[in-house]
MIMIKE-836526 format. One record per residue (C-alpha): residue number from 1; residue in one letter; x, y, z. Coordinates in pm, whole numbers, always signed. Example, Ala and Ser with C-alpha at 12.3 -4.5 7.8 and 13.67 -1.06 7.14 Angstrom:
<rs>
R    i  aa       X       Y       Z
R    1   A   +1230    -450    +780
R    2   S   +1367    -106    +714
</rs>
This chain:
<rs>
R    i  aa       X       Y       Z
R    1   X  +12566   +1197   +1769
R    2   X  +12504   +1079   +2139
R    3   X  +12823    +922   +2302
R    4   X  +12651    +909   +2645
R    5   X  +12351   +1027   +2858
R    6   X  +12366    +999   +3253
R    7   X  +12078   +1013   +3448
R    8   X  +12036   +1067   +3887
R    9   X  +11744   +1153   +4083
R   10   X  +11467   +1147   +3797
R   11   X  +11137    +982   +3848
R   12   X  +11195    +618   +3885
R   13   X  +11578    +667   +3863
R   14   X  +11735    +725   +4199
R   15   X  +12116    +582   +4164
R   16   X  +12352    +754   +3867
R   17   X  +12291    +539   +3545
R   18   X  +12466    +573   +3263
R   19   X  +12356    +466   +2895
R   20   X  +12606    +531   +2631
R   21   X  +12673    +451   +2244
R   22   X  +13013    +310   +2279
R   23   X  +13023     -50   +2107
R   24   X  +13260    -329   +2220
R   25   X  +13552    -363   +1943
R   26   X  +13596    -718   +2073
R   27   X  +13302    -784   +1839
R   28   X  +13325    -800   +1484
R   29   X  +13004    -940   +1341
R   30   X  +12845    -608   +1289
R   31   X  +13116    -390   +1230
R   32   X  +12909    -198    +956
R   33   X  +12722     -79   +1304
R   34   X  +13015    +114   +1382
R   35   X  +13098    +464   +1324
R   36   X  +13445    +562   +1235
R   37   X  +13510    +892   +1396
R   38   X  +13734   +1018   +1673
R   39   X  +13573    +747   +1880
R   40   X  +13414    +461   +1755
R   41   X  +13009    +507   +1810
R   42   X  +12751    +286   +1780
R   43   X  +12453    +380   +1543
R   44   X  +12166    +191   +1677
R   45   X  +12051     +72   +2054
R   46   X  +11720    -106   +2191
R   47   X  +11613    -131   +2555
R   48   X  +11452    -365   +2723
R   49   X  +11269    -410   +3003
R   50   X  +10915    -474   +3221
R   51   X  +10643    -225   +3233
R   52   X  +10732     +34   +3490
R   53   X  +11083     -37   +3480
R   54   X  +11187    +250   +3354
R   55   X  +11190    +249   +2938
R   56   X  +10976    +552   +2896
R   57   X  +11149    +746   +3237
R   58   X  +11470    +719   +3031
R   59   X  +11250    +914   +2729
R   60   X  +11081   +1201   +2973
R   61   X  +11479   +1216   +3092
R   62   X  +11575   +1312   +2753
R   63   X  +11272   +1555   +2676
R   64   X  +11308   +1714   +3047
R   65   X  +11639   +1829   +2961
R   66   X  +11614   +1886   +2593
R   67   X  +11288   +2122   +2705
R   68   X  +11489   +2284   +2975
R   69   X  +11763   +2378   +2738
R   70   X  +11540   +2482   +2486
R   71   X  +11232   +2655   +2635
R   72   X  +11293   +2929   +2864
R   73   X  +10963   +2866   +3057
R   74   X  +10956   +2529   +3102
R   75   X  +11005   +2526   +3457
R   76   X  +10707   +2733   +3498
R   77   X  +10500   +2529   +3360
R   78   X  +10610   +2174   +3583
R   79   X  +10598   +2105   +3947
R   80   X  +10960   +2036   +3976
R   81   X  +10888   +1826   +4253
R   82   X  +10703   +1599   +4070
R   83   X  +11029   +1451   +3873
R   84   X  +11174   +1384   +4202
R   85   X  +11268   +1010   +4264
R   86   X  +11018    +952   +4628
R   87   X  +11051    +561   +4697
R   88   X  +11258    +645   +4962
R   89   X  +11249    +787   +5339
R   90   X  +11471   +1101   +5237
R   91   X  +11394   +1255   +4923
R   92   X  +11653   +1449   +4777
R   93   X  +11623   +1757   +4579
R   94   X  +11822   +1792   +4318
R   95   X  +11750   +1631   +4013
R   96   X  +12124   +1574   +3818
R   97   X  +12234   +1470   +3421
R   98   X  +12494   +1484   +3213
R   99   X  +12540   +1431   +2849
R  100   X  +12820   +1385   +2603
R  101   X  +12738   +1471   +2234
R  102   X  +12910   +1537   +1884
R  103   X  +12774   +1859   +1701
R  104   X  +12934   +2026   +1423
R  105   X  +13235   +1814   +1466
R  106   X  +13302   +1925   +1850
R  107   X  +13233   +1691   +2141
R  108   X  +13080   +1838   +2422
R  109   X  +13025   +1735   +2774
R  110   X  +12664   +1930   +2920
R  111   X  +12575   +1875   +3331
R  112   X  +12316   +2015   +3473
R  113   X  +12205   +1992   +3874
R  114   X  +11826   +2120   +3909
R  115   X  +11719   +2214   +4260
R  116   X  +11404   +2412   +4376
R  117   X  +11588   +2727   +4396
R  118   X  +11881   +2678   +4223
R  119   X  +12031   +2560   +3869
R  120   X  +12386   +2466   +3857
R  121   X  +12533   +2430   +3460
R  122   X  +12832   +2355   +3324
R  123   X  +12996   +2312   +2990
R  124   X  +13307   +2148   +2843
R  125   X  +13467   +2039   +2563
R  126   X  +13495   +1645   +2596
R  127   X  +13888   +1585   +2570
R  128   X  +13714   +1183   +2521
R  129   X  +13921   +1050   +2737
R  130   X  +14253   +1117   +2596
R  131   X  +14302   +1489   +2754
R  132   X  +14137   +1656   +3018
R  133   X  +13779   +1822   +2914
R  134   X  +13843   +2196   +2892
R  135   X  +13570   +2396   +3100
R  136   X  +13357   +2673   +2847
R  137   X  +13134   +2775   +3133
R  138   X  +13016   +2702   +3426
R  139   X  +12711   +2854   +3597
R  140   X  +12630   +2827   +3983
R  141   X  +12287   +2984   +4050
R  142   X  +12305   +3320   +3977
R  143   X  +12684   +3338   +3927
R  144   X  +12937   +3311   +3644
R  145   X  +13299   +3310   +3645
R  146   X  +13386   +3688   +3470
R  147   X  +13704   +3464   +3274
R  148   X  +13437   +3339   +3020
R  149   X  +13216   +3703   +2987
R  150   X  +13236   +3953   +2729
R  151   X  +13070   +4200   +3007
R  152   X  +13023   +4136   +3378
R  153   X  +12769   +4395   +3489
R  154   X  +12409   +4297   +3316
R  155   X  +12512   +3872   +3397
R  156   X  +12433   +3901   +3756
R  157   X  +12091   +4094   +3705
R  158   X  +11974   +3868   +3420
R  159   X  +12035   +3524   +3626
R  160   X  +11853   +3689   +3862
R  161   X  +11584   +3773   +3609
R  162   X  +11540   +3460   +3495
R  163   X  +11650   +3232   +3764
R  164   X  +11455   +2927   +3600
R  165   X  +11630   +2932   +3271
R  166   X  +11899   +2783   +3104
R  167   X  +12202   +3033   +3027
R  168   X  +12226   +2824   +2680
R  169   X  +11910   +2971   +2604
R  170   X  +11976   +3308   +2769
R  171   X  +12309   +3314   +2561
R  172   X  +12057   +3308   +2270
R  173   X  +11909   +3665   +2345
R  174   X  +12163   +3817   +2543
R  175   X  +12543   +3772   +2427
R  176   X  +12692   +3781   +2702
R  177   X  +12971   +3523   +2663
R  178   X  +13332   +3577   +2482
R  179   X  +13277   +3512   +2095
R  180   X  +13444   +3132   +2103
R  181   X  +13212   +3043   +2402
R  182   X  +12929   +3186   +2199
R  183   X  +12952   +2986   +1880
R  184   X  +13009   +2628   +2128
R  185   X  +12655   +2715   +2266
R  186   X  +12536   +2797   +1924
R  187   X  +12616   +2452   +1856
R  188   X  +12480   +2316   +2214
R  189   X  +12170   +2460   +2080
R  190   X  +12151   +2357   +1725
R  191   X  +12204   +1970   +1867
R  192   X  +11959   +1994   +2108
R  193   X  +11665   +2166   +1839
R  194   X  +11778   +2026   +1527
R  195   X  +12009   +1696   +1586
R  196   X  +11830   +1587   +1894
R  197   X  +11494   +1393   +1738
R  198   X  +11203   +1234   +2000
R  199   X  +10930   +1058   +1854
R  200   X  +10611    +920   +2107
R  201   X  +10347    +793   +2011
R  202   X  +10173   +1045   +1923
R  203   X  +10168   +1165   +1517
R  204   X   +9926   +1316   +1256
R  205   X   +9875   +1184    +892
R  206   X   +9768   +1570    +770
R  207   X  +10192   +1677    +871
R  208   X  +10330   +1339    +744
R  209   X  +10139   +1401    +408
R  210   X  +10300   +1748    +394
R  211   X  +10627   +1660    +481
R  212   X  +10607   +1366    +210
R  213   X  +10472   +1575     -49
R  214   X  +10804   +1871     +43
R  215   X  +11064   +1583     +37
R  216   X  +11072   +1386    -289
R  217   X  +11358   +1186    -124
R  218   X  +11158   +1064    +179
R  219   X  +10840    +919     -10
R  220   X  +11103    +786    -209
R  221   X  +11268    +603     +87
R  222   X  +10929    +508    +203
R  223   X  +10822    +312     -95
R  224   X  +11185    +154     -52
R  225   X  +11136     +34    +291
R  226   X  +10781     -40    +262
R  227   X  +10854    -257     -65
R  228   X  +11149    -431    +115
R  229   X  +10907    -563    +458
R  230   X  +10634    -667    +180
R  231   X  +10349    -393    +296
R  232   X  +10279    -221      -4
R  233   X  +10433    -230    -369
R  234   X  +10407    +157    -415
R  235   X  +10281    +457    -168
R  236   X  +10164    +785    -372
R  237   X   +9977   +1118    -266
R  238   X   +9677   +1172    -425
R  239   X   +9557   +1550    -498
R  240   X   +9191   +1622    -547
R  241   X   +9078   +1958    -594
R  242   X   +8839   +2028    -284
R  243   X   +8528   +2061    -447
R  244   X   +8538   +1763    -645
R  245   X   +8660   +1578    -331
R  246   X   +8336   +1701    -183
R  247   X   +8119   +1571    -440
R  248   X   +8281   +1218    -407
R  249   X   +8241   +1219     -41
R  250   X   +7877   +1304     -60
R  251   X   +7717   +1630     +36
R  252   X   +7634   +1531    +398
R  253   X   +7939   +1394    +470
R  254   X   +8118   +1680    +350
R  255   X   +7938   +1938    +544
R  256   X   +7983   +1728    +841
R  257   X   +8346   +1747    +814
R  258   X   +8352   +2122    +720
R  259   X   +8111   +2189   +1053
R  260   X   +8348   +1996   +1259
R  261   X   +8684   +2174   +1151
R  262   X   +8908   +2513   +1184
R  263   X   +9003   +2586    +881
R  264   X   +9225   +2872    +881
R  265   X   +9430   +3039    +542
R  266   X   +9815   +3063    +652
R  267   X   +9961   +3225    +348
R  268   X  +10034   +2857    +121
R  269   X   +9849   +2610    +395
R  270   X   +9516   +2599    +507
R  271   X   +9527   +2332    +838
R  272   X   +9218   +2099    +870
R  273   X   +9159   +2021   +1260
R  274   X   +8948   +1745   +1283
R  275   X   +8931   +1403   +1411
R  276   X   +8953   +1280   +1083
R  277   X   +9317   +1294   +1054
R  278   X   +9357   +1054    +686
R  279   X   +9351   +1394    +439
R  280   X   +9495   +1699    +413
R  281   X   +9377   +2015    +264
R  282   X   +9654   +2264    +123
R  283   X   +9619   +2571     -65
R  284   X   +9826   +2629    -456
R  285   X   +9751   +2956    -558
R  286   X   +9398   +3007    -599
R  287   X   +9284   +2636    -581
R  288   X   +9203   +2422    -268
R  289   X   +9324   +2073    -285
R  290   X   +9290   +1756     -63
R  291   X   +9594   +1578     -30
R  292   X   +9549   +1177     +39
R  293   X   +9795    +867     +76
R  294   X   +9707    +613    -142
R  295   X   +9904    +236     -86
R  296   X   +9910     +20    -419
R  297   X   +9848    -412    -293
R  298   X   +9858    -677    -497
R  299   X   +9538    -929    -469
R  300   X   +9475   -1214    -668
R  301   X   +9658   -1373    -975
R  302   X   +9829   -1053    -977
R  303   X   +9524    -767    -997
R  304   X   +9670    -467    -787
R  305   X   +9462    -189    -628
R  306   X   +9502    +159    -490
R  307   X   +9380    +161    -102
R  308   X   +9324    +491     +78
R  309   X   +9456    +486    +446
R  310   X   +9129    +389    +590
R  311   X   +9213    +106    +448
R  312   X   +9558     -16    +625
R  313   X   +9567    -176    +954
R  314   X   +9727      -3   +1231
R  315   X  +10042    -127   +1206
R  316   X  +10099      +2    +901
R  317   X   +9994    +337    +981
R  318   X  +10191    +310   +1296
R  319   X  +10498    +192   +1062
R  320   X  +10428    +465    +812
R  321   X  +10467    +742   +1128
R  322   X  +10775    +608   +1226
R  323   X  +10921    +599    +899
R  324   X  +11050    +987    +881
R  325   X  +11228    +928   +1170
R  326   X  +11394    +674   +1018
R  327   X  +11516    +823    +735
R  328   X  +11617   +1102    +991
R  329   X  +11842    +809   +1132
R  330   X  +11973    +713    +822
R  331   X  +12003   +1017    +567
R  332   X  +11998   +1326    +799
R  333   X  +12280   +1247   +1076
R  334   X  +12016   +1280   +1342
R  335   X  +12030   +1123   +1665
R  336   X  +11623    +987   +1672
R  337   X  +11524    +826   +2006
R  338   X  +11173    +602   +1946
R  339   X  +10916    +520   +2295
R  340   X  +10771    +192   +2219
R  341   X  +10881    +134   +1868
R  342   X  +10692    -186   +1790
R  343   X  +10354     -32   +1952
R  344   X  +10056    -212   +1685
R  345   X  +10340    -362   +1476
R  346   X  +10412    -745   +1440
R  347   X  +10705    -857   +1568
R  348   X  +10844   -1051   +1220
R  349   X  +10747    -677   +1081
R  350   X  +10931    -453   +1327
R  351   X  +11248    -715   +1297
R  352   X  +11284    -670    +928
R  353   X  +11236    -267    +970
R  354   X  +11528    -272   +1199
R  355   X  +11742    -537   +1053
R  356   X  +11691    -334    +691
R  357   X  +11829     +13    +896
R  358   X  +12057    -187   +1044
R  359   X  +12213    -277    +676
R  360   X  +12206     +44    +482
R  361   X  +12453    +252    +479
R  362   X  +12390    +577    +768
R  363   X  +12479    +878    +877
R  364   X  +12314    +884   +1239
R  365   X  +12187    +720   +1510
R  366   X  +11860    +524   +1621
R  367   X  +11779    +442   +1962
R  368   X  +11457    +297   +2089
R  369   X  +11233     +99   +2354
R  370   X  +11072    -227   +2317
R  371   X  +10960    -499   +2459
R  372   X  +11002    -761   +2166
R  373   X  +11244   -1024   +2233
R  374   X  +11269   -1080   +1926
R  375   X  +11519    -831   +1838
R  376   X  +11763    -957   +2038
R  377   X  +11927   -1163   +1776
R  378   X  +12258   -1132   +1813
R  379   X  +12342   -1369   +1493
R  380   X  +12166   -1163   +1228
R  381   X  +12019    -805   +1428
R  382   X  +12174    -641   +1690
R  383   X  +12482    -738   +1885
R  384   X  +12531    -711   +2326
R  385   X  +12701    -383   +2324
R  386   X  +12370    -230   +2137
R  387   X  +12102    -386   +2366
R  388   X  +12004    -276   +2734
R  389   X  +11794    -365   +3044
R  390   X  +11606    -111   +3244
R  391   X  +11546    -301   +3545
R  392   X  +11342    -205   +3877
R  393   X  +11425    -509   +4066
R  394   X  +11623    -315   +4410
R  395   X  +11273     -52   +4349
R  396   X  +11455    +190   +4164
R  397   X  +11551    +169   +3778
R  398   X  +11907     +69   +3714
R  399   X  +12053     +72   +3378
R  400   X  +12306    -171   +3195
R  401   X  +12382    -299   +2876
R  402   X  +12381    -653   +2808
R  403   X  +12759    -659   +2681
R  404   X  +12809    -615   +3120
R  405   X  +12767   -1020   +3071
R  406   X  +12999   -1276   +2911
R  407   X  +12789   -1372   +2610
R  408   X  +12923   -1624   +2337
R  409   X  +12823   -1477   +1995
R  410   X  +12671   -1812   +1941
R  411   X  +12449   -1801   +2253
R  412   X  +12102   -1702   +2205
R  413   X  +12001   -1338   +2378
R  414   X  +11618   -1355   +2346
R  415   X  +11648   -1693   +2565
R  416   X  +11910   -1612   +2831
R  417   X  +11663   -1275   +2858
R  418   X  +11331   -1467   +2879
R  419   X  +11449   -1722   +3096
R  420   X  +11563   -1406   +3368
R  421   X  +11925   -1435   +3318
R  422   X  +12058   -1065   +3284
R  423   X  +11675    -934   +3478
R  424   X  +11451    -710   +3284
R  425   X  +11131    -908   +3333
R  426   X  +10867    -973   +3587
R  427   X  +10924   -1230   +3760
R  428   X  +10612   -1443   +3715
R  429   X  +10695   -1433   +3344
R  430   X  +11049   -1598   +3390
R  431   X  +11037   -1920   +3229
R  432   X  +11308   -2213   +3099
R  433   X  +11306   -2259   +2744
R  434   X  +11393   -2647   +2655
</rs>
């Protein structure tokens, strides 16, 4: 669970912002968007905003330090200079976050200060306000406090090894902190691969058929949700053993496809990379078959048919990615951040995918970027303390929620936001609604 993510120095964010998950208990019309733990949590957030205003900076934040804590070459492989915020005469050179988190029922407080030549980390366990955060670590370039070491003598040489990499990671190969400290980072880690989920825009029908096919409960949960927004009565995988799936495509065709992939044997999965991305081909024992989606509509005076994919606009394909993450959200006790979550989806469509996650019961979070205004309903979606405003207005991104203004739960959000009340929007598109 995310309580809070602050951000300082990073692309188009100059000034410390802070976006955080706590709701406004003030407001009880969606009190079922509440999580009951030590501290209240919300479980879902949108943000808003013009393009360039910072929306998908807030994203690369996220992935920046998710990759930093996670892959030990990562720096290598950017121009840390390039994340620098430049829109102003003196540049500074440290890029700074912090972020607050709840993993394996411990709330931790990470901060992390990234210079050219030096990495400055520190860990704590969040005392949430009600006690002071107790310290677990703290690194400082290539030094570490000996009070939190098993062993002082290798520390100093392996920092200085690998002066680009997270200890968290480090920790990983080389114990080198006392056994509590170790199993904290164990679970610093574990949010960060496992809890942490990112999804952009880009996705592959071969893996979602896979993952489907593995997970009885998510196909399930996808007919469910695709039923309940009216796209398609019933969603099944259809297996075809590969040669007859030749024959049906036509001999030309086939070899076309065949010439035009890498198809390699992985023990149970043989991967198919084409640019043909609506099959799959998987291996059962000693037989080759091609795995397909297959979306059951009804037509006229009630005669139903089964569609392949190339069939479905891309909406619904777009919809159909997003759904895993989803279910993530709701079954899994992820916390599953979406870039541009209406991107080729109607905006009646994406409001009843949200408002029917926003009613089930759930065990994590969803956060996500958009620039429908039609989510911000606060009578039947999404309350003030859940929606935010990236705004580049003073020519760097700052950050609020819309719960920072007075609003009347009777007072409509979409209108106040259009008309350029709480900022968000270009100018030239501010306009008064009668």
């Amino acid at each position: 669970m995310l309580l809070r993510f602050k951000i300082c120095n990073f692309l188009s964010f100059f000034e410390e912002v802070e976006f955080n998950m706590f709701p406004n208990l003030k407001r009880k019309h969606f009190s079922n968007h509440i999580y009951d733990y030590k501290i209240p949590l919300l479980k879902m957030a949108s943000i808003h905003g013009a393009n360039a205003a910072g929306k998908s900076n807030f994203i690369k934040a996220l992935i920046f330090l998710r990759s930093f804590v996670l892959d030990g070459k990562f720096l290598q492989t950017i121009n840390l200079q390039d994340y620098f915020f430049k829109l102003v005469k003196d540049v500074q050179d440290t890029i700074s976050f912090e972020i607050e988190f709840l993993s394996n029922e411990n709330y931790y407080i990470y901060s992390l200060e990234l210079a050219e030549n030096k990495i400055k980390e520190t860990l704590y366990l969040s005392g949430l306000g009600e006690k002071d955060d107790e310290i677990l670590f703290e690194r400082n370039g290539d030094t570490i406090d000996e009070k939190y070491l098993q062993n002082n003598v290798p520390v100093k040489f392996l920092l200085l090894k690998n002066k680009r990499t997270s200890i968290l990671l480090l920790q990983q190969n080389y114990p080198i902190f006392k056994r509590n400290i170790r199993q904290h980072i164990k679970s610093i880690n574990d949010w960060f691969s496992r809890q942490l989920e990112i999804v952009t825009l880009e996705a592959q029908i071969p893996l979602l058929l896979t993952v489907m096919k593995q997970n009885p409960d998510l196909l399930l949960f996808t007919n469910e949700l695709l039923s309940s927004v009216k796209i398609s009565d019933t969603l099944t995988i259809l297996e075809t053993p590969l040669d007859k799936w030749a024959k049906e495509k036509g001999a030309q065709l086939a070899q076309k496809i065949f010439d035009q992939s890498s198809i390699e044997n992985n023990g149970s999965l043989i991967s198919v990379n084409n640019k043909i991305v609506e099959f799959d081909i998987v291996k059962e024992g000693d037989i080759a078959l091609v795995r397909e989606f297959l979306f059951t509509h009804k037509g006229i005076d009630g005669y139903s048919q089964q569609m392949k994919i190339v069939s479905q606009s891309d909406g619904t394909i777009r919809l159909l990615m997003l759904i895993p993450a989803i279910y993530e959200a709701m079954k899994e006790g992820k916390t599953v951040v979406i870039d541009e979550i209406e991107n080729s989806i109607h905006p009646n469509l994406m409001f009843d995918v949200i408002r029917f996650f926003s009613r089930q019961k759930t065990n994590g979070q969803l956060i996500f970027t958009t620039h429908l205004t039609k989510l911000l309903n606060q009578q039947e979606l999404i309350s003030p303390d859940e929606a935010w405003i990236c705004d580049r207005t003073r020519g760097f991104t700052q950050m609020y929620s819309f719960n920072d203004y007075k609003i009347h739960n009777t007072i409509s959000m979409e209108n106040g936001y259009i008309e350029g009340r709480y900022g968000g929007i270009p100018d030239e598109l501010s306009i008064v609604i009668e």
